[in-house]
C-alpha positions in Angstrom: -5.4 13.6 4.2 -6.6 16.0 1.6 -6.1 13.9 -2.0 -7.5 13.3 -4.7 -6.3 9.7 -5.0 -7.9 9.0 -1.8 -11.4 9.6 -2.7 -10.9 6.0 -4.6 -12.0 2.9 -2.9 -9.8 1.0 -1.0 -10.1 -2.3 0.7 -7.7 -3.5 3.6 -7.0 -7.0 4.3 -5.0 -8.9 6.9 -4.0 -11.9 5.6 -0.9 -14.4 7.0 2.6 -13.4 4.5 6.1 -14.1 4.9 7.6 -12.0 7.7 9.6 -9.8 5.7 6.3 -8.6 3.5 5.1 -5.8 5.4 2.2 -4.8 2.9 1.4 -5.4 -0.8 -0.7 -2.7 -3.0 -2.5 -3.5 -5.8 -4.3 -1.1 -8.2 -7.5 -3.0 -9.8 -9.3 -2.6 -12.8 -12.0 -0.7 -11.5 -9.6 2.0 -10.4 -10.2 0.9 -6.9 -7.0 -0.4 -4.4 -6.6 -3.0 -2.7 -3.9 -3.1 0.8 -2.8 -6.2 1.8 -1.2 -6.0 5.4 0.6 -8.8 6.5 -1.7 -10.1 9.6 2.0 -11.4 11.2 3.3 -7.9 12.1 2.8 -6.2 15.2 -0.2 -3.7 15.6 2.6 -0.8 15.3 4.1 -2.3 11.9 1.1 -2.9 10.8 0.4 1.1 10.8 3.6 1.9 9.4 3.3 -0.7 6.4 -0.7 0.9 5.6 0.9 4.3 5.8 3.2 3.2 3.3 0.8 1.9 1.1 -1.2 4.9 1.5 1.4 7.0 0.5 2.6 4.9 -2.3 -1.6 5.0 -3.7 -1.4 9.2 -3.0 1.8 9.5 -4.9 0.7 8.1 -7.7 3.3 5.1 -8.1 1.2 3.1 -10.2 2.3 4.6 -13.1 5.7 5.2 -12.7 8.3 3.1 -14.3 10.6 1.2 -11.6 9.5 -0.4 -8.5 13.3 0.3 -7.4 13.9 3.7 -7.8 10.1 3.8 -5.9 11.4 1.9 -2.7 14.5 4.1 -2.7 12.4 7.7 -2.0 10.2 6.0 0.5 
């Protein structure tokens, strides 16, 4: 992938969640990310929710408005 948001650092973790968290993103101060992947998940969901995440970090979502209207495109 060819983007400019993805020359930023960004850590992957698998930790334990609810089943019906797939992923959680989080932009940190140091303008790095963080991806959560929920360690629950098959190895197949698991690549769809980081390709999510992903796409959510290279389309710049942080700085939109509403999380809703996000979800909706996606």
């Amino acid at each position: 992938m060819n983007n400019p948001a993805l020359t930023e650092t960004i850590g992957v973790y698998f930790i334990d969640m609810p089943t019906h968290i797939e992923e959680q993103v989080i932009l940190n101060e140091d303008g790095s990310f963080s991806v959560f992947i929920n360690s629950r998940l098959n190895w197949e969901r698991q690549m769809a929710a980081y390709h999510h995440a992903l796409r959510h970090i290279m389309e710049d979502d942080f700085s939109k408005q509403c999380a809703d209207d996000i979800e909706k495109v996606m």
